[in-house]
N, C-alpha and C positions, 0 to 999 in steps of 0.2 A: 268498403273501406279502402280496399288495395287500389280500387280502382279510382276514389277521391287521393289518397297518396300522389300515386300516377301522375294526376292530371296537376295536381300542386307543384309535383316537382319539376317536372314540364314547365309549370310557368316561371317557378325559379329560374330553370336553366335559361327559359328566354330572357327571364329579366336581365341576367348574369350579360346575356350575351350582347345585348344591347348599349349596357354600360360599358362593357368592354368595349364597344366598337365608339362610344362614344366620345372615351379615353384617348382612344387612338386618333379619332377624326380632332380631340383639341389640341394634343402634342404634335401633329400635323400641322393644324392651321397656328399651331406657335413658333413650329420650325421654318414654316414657309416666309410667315414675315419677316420672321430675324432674317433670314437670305435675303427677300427682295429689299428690305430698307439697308441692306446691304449697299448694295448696287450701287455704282456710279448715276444711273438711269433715274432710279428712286433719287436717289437725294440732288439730284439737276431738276428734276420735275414735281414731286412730293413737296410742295412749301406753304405755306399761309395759309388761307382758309383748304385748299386741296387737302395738305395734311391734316387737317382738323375730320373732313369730310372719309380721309381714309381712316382713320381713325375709329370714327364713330361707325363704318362701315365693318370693319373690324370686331369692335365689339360683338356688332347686333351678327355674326355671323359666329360670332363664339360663342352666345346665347342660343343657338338652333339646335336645341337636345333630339327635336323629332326628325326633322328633313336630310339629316346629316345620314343615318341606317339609309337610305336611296343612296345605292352604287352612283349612278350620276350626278345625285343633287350632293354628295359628298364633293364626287369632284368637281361638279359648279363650285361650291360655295371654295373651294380653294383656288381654283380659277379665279377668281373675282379679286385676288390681292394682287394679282398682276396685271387685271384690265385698266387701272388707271394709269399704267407706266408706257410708253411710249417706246417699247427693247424687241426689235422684232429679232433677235440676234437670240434674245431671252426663252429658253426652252421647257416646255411640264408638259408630262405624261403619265399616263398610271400603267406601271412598269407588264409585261406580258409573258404569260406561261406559253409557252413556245411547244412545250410537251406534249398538249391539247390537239395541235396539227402537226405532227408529226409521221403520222399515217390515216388513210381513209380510214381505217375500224377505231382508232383513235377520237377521229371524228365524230364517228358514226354515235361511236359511246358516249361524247362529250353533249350531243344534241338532246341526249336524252334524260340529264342532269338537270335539278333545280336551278343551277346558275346558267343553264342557259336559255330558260324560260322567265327569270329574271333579269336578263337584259329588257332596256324602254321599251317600250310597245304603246304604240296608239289601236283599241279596240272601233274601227272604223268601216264603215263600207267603202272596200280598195274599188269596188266599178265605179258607181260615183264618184270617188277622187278623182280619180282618172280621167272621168269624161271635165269636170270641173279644172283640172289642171288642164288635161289638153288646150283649153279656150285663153290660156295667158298668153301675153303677147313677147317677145322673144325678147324685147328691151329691159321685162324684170325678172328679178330672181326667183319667181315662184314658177314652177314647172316642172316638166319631167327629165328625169337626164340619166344617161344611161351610163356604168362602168362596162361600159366594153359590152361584151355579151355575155358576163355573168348575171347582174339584175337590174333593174332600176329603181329608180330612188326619188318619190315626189316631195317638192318642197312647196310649204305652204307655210302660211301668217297664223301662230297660233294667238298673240298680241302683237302692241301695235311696236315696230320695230324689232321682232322676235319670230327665226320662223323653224321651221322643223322639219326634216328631209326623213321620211319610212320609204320602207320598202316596198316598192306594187307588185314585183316579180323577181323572181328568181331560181337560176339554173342549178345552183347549189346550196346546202342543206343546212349549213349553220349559218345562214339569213333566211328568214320567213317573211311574210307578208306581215305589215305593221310594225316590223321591229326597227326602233330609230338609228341610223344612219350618220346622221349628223344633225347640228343645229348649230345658227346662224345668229348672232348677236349686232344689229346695224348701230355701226357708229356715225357714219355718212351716208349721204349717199354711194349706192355702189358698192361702200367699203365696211367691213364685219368682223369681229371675233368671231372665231369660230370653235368648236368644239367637232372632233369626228372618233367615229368608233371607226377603229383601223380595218376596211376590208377582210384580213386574212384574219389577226387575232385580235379584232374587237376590244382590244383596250382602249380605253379614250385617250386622243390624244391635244391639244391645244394648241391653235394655230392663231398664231397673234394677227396676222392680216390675212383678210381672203378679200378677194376680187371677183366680182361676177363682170368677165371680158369676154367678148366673142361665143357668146353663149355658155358660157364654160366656168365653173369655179376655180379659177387657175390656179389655186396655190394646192389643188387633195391631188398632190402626188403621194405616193407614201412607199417608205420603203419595205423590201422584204412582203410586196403582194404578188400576188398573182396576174394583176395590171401595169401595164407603165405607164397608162395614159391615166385621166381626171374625170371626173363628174362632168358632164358635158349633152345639149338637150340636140347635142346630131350626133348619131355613130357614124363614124368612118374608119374607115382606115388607113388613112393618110394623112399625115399630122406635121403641115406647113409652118406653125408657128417655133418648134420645137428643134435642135438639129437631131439628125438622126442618133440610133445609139450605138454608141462605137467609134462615133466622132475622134479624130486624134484629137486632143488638147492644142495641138500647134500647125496650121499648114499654111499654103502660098501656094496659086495657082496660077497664068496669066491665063486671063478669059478670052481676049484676043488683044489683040496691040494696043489700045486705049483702056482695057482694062486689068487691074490685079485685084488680087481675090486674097487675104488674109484674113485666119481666124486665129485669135487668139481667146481660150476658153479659161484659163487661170494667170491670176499670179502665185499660187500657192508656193513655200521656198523651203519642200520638203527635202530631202539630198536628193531624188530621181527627178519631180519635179523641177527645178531649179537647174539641174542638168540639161534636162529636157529646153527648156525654157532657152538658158543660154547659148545653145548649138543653134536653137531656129533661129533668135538671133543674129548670129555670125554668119545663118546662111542668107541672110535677106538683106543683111547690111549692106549698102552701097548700091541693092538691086533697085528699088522701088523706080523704075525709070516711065513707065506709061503717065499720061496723064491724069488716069483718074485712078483711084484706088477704093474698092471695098472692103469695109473691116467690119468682118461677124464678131460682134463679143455678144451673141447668144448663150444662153445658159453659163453664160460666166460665173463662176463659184466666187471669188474676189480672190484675198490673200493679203499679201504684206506693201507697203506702200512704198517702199524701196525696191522694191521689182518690178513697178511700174517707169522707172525712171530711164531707162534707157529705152523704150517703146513709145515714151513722151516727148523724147530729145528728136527722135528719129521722123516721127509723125508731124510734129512743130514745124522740122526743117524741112518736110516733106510737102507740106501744107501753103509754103510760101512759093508754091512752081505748079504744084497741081490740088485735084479738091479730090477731098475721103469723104466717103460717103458710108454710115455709121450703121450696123443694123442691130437693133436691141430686141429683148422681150421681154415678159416678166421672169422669168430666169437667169435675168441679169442682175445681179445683186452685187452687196457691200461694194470691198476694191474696184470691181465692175462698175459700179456707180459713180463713185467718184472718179474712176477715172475720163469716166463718159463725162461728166462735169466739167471739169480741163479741155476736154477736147472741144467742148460748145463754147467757148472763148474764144476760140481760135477763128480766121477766115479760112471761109471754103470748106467748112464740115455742116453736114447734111445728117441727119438723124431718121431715119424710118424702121418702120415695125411696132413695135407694142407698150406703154410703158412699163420699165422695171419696175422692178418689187416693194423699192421701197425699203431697204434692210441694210443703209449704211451710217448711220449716226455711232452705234455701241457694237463691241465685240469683245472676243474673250484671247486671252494671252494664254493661258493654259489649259481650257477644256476641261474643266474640274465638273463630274457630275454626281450630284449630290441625292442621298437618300431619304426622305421620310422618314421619321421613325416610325412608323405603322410597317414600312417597307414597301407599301402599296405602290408610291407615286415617288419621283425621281424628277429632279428640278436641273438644268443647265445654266448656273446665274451668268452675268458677264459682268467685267471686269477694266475695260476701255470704252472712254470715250471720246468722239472725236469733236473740231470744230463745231461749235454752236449752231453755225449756217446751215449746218446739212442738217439740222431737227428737224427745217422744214420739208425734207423731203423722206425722212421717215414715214412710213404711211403710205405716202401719196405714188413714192419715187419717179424718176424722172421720164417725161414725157416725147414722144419720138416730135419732130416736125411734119411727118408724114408717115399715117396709118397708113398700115399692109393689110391687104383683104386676105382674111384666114384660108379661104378658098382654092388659093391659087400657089405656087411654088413663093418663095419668098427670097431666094437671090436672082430668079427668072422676072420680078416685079421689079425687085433692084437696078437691075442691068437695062431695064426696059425707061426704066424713069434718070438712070445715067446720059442715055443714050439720046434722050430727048434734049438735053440740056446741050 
C-alpha cells in the first residue's frame, strides 16, 4: 500500500509539474505577442490576410498543451511569433546560468545532471553521417563544419526546407556526439532562421538571418565563447574576410603614393566614441590628396545617422577628383549599410568583399530588454523605423560589385584590383 501511495503521489507531483510549466509556456507566449505586435516592424508588416495568418498561428501554438514541456520545442513555438516580422535588429533568447561554467568541476558536475542529458539529441550512427555528409558538395548547406578545434557539428535535412546540425566530435565534455547544436529554418534560398544552442552555455539563442557564404554560416558568432570564429566546413587559421581583433575603430594609412587606406568601424555617439570619432576626423580633413582611396567599413556596428554626415560631406567631395573603393562584409550592418547606400550613388565608388547583413531597416532608441514571465527567455524589442526603401534590403543587405576570394588577404586583393585600373 505504501508503495501504491508512492507511486500516486509521484504522478501527482508530475502532473502538478507539467501544468505548471504549461502556465508558464502560455503567459509567455502571451507576453511575447503583446511585445512583438508592439513593434513598429509588426505593425508596418503584420496586415490583411498576414495578420489573420498570424493570428490563427497564434492560437494553434496556445493550444500545444504536450510539445510545449520539450525545452526547445518551447522555445520553437515562441520563436515562431517572431519569424513572420522582417526586425533583424529584434533580439530572443533563453536567458543562461552562467554559474554551471564557472569552473572545470563545476562542469564536470553539471554533465552529470538530468538537464544535461536532456538537451536535443539525435540517437544516430555518427560514422555513417559522416561518411554520408562528407559526400555534399560545398555550394550547400548540409555538411560538416568545424568550431575551431573544439568539435564538429554535421548539418543535415531533417524535412524538406528544415535541417539540423548535432555533434560528430568533440574535444570537450558538455557537448557529446548527437547532441543538437543548431537548426536551420530556409526562408530562401541561402537564407534561414536560425535557432543555436550557444557553444559555451547552451541556452538557445535566435538568430533572425543566417547566411551560408564561403562555406561558412556567417552570422554563429556568439558572445562570451570560447571561439571567435563561426561554424565553418574549412579549419584555418587565418580569417580573411573578418578584420582582425583589436582593430582600432578609426585609422589612415598611405599604402603608397596613389593609395590611402581608411577604416572607419562605427558611428556609434557614445561620449569616448564620438570623441574618438571627431579627432580622426580633424586629422584626415583636408589630407585625402592620392588618387585613389580605400575605405574598410568591415565589421561596422552602425550607429546614429548624424555621425555619418560629415564622413559623407568629405567622401562626396572627395569622389569628384578621385575613386574610393568600398570594402564590405557581412559584418557590415545597420548605419554601415545605409551609409554604404549613399555612397553607391555617387561616381567612382567601387564596392568589393562580401554582402552585408542585411540589419538596417528597424532599431532601438533605448535598448530596453525585456523578461518573460516564466523568466526563462528575455526579448530585445525595437522601437525605430526607418525609410520604407531600405525593407528591401533587410534580409538580403547590400551586395559588393566585386567578390573577394575568402582565401587570400582582403586589402592585398583590394590594392591589386586598384592597381589595375
Amino acid at each position: 500500500m505504501k508503495i501504491l501511495i508512492f507511486i500516486i503521489n509521484c504522478f501527482i507531483i508530475g502532473i502538478q509539474c507539467v501544468n505548471a510549466q504549461h502556465s508558464n509556456y502560455v503567459a509567455d507566449l502571451q507576453e511575447l505577442k503583446t511585445i512583438i505586435q508592439k513593434t513598429k516592424s509588426y505593425k508596418a508588416q503584420i496586415k490583411g490576410k498576414k495578420k489573420k495568418a498570424y493570428i490563427k498561428m497564434y492560437n494553434n501554438l496556445l493550444a500545444d498543451t504536450v510539445t510545449a514541456v520539450n525545452s526547445y520545442q518551447y522555445f520553437y513555438n515562441l520563436a515562431q511569433l517572431i519569424f513572420p516580422v522582417r526586425d533583424n535588429h529584434l533580439e530572443f533568447y533563453q536567458t543562461a546560468n552562467y554559474n554551471i561554467y564557472r569552473s572545470k568541476a563545476s562542469i564536470d558536475s553539471f554533465v552529470q545532471t538530468p538537464s544535461f542529458s536532456r538537451h536535443p539529441a539525435y540517437a544516430l550512427n555518427i560514422d555513417s553521417l559522416k561518411k554520408a555528409l562528407a559526400t555534399k558538395p560545398a555550394t550547400g548547406v548540409e555538411g560538416i563544419y568545424y568550431y575551431g578545434k573544439y568539435y564538429t557539428v554535421g548539418v543535415f535535412s531533417t524535412v524538406e526546407k528544415e535541417y539540423v546540425g548535432i555533434i560528430l566530435d568533440s574535444e570537450i565534455n558538455f557537448w557529446t556526439k548527437g547532441q543538437v547544436a543548431l537548426y536551420l529554418y530556409e526562408q530562401k534560398a541561402g537564407l534561414y532562421k536560425a535557432i543555436y544552442a550557444h557553444p559555451y552555455t547552451k541556452n538557445f539563442l535566435y538568430q533572425a538571418i543566417e547566411k551560408y557564404d564561403y562555406q561558412s554560416l556567417v552570422n554563429s558568432y556568439f558572445n562570451i565563447s570560447f571561439y571567435k570564429g563561426n561554424y565553418a566546413k574549412q579549419l584555418t587559421d587565418t580569417n580573411y574576410i573578418n578584420l582582425p581583433n583589436g582593430t582600432p575603430k578609426f585609422s589612415m594609412k598611405n599604402l603608397d603614393a596613389n593609395i590611402q587606406y581608411i577604416a572607419i568601424r562605427t558611428f556609434q555617439t557614445n561620449a569616448i566614441t564620438s570623441k574618438l570619432s571627431q579627432k580622426f576626423y580633424d586629422s584626415i580633413k583636408g589630407k585625402l590628396t592620392a588618387p585613389n582611396i580605400i575605405l574598410d567599413l568591415r565589421d561596422h556596428e552602425g550607429g546614429a545617422k548624424h555621425e555619418t554626415k560629415k564622413y559623407w560631406k568629405m567622401l562626396k567631395a572627395y569622389a569628384k577628383k578621385g575613386k574610393i573603393y568600398v570594402i564590405i562584409n557581412n559584418g557590415t550592418l545597420s548605419q554601415g549599410e545605409i551609409f554604404l547606400l549613399k555612397l553607391k550613388k555617387i561616381n567612382n565608388v567601387t564596392v568589393l568583399g562580401q554582402t552585408t547583413k542585411g540589419m538596417l531597416m528597424y532599431g532601438s532608441n533605448y535598448g530596453e530588454t525585456i523578461k518573460l514571465p516564466s523568466q526563462q527567455f528575455a526579448v530585445y524589442p525595437t522601437d525605430m523605423k526607418g525609410p520604407h526603401k531600405l525593407l528591401q534590403f533587410e534580409d538580403k543587405g547590400v551586395k559588393p560589385d566585386i567578390h573577394l576570394q575568402s582565401d587570400k588577404d582582403w586589402l592585398e586583393q583590394t590594392i591589386i584590383f586598384v592597381k589595375k585600373k
